[in-house]
N, C-alpha and C positions, 0 to 999 in steps of 0.2 A: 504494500500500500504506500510506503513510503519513498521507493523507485516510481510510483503512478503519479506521486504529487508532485516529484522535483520535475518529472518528465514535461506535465500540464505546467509547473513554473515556468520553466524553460521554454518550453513552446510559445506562452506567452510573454515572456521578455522577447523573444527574437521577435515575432510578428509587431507587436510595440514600436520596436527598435526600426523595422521595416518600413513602418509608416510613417516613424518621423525622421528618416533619411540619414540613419546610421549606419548605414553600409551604401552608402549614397544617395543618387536624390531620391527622392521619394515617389513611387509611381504617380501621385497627383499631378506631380508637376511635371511631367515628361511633357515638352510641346509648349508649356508654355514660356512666355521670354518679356520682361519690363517692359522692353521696347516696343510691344503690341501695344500698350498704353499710351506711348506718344503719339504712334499714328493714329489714333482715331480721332475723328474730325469734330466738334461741338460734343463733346463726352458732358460739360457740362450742362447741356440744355437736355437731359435725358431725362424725366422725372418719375417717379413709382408712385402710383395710387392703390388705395384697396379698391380689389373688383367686388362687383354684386355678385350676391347667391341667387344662382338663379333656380326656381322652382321646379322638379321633376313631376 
């Protein structure tokens, strides 16, 4: 039982450590790049509203 629990520890540090790009980048971030954010054009005339619920 006690080889099952270090094993599930260990599993879970590595996966952890996976997603915050301890063994490099991190798959989220593959493709993305800063410079995507300069070229966009009127970035600040974008604005977010709440949508209506609409009735089924």
């Amino acid at each position: 039982m006690k080889v099952f629990c270090l094993l599930l520890l260990a599993t879970n540090v590595l996966v952890y450590g996976l997603g915050n790009g301890w063994f490099g980048h991190p798959r989220t971030e593959i493709g993305r790049s800063p410079a995507m954010l300069s070229s966009q054009l009127n970035a600040q005339a974008l604005t977010v509203s709440p949508g209506q619920l609409q009735a089924r």
